[in-house]
C-alpha positions in Angstrom: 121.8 -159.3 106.2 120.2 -160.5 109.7 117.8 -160.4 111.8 116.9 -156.5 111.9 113.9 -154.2 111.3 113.7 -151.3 109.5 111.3 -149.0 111.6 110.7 -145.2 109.7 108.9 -142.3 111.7 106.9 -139.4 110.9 106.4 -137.8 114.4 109.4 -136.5 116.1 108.5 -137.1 119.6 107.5 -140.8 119.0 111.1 -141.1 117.2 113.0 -139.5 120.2 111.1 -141.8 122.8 112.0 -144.7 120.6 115.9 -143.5 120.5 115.7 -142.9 124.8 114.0 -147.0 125.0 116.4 -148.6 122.3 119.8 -149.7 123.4 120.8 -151.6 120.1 120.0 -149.4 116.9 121.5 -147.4 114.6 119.0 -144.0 113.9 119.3 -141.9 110.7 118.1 -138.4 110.7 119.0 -134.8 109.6 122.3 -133.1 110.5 119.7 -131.1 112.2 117.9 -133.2 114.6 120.9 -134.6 115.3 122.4 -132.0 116.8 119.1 -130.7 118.8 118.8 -134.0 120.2 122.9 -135.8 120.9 123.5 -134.5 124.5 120.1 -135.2 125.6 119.5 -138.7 124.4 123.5 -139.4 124.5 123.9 -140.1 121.0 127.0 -140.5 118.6 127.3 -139.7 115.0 129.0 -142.3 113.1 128.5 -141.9 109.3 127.4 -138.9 107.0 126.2 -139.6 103.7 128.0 -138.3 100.3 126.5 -137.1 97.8 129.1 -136.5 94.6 131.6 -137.2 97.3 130.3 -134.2 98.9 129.0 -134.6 103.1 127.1 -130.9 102.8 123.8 -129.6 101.0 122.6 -126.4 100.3 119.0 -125.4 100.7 117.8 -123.2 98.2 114.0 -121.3 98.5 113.0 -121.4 94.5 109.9 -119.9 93.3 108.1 -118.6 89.9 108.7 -115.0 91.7 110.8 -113.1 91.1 113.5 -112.8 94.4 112.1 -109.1 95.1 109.0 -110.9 95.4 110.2 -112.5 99.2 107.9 -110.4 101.2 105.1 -112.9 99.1 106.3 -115.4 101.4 104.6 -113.6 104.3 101.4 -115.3 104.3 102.1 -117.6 101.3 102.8 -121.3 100.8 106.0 -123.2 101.4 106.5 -126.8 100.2 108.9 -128.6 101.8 109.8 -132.6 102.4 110.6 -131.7 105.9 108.9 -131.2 109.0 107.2 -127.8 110.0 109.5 -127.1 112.6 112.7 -127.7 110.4 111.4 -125.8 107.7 110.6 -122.9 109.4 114.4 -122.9 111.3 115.8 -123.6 107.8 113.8 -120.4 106.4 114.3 -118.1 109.1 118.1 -118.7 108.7 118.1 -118.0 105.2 115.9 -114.8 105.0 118.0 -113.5 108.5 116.7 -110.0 108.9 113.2 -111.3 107.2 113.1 -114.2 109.4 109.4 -113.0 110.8 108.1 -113.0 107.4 108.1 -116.8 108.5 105.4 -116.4 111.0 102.3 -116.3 109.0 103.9 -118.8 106.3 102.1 -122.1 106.2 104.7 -125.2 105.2 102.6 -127.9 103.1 104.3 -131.1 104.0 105.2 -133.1 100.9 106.7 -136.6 100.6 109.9 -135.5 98.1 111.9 -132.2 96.8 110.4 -133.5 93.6 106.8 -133.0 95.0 107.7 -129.2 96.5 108.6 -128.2 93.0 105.9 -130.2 91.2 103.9 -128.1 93.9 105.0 -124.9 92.9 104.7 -125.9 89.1 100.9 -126.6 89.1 100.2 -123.8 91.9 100.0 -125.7 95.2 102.6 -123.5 96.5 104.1 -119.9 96.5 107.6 -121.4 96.9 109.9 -124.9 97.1 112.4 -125.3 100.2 114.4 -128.0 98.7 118.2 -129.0 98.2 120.2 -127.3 95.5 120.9 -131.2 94.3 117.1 -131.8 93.6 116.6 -128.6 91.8 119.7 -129.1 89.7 118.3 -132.6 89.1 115.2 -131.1 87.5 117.2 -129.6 85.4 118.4 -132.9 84.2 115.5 -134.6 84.1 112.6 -131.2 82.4 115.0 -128.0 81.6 111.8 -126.4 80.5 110.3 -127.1 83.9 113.4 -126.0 85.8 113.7 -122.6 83.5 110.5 -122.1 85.5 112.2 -121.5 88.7 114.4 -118.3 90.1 116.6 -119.2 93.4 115.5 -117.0 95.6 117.9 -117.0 98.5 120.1 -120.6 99.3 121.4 -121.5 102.6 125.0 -122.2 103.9 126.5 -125.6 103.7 124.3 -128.0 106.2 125.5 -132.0 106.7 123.7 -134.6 104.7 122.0 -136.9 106.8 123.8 -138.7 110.0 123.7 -142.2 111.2 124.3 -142.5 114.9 124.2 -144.8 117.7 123.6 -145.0 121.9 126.9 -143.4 122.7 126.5 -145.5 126.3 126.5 -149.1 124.0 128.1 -148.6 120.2 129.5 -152.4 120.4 126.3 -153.6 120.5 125.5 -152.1 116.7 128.8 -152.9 115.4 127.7 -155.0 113.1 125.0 -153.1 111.7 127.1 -150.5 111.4 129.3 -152.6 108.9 126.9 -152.9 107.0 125.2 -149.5 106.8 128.4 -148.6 105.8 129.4 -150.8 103.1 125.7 -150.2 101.0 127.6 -147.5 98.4 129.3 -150.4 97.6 126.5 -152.5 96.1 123.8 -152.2 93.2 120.8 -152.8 96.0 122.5 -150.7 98.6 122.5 -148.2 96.4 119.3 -148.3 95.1 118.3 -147.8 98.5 120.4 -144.4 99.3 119.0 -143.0 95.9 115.8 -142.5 98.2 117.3 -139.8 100.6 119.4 -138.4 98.0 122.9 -139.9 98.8 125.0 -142.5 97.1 127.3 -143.4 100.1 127.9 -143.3 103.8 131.6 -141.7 105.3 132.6 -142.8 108.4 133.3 -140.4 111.1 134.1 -142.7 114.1 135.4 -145.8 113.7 134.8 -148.2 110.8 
């Protein structure tokens, strides 16, 4: 629908230089990132995606343990589809008081919440970080597979993923923005938010 790129990033500080040089984009990211980053880069959030026409997630820590079994985490493997830094905020959170268990954990980066559980599932991992949707989706898709797992401890409700622009130039992105918003609304759009785990964007500002 034009004459725009999409551009995806693995490395945090190479996506936040990229926000500071571009005038005219629209950037997705975490709830998260978001709000670490919107004062210093002056950015506005625009849309948050729905899920079941739901704008919050939970996190949930699953494991083949048992939830006494937390203090295994000390030292033990965490597979998570986010980066190490947001895992580890997103852990120490949930445990609270057991937060420095954390320390010693190592996060193995994985490309899905499918592939933390898969990782769990063949012993890759001690434990899953995922969202309560994926592990219920297991359920869905292997219930002998998801019988497997215990919840360990979840998380309070976190936002779904934000789009935002420049605040200093949202005209400019107007139209992108249109059309960002309008992809629940199509078979190909949708396709496309099944990805990250959402089947709609809700406007915040404007529309």
């Amino acid at each position: 629908y034009g004459n725009y790129v999409f551009q995806p990033f693995i490395d945090k500080d190479t996506f936040e230089k990229y926000v500071t040089s571009s005038k005219d984009g629209e950037f997705i990211m975490s709830s998260w990132h978001f709000e670490s980053i919107k004062n210093k880069l002056a950015l506005a959030d625009m849309m948050v995606g729905q899920y079941k026409g739901r704008t919050t997630q939970k996190w949930v820590l699953s494991s083949k343990l048992e939830p006494k079994d937390i203090v295994k985490i000390k030292g033990g493997k965490v597979a998570a589809a986010t980066s190490d830094e947001y895992s580890r905020s997103v852990l120490k959170k949930m445990l609270g008081e057991k937060g420095d268990l954390i320390d010693s954990t190592t996060i193995l980066i994985v490309p899905k919440d499918m592939d933390a559980l898969m990782s769990v599932i063949f012993g890759l991992a001690d434990f899953a970080l995922t969202t309560e949707n994926s592990l219920d989706t297991l359920g869905t898709i292997n219930k002998n597979q998801y019988d497997m797992f215990n919840k360990i401890v979840k998380s309070k409700d976190i936002l779904l993923p934000i789009v935002a622009v420049r605040s200093d130039n949202p005209e400019s992105v107007k139209k992108l923005l249109k059309i960002t918003g309008e992809m629940g609304n199509n078979p190909e759009g949708k396709k496309v938010l099944k990805l990250i785990n959402i089947d709609a964007w809700k406007w915040l500002k404007g529309d």
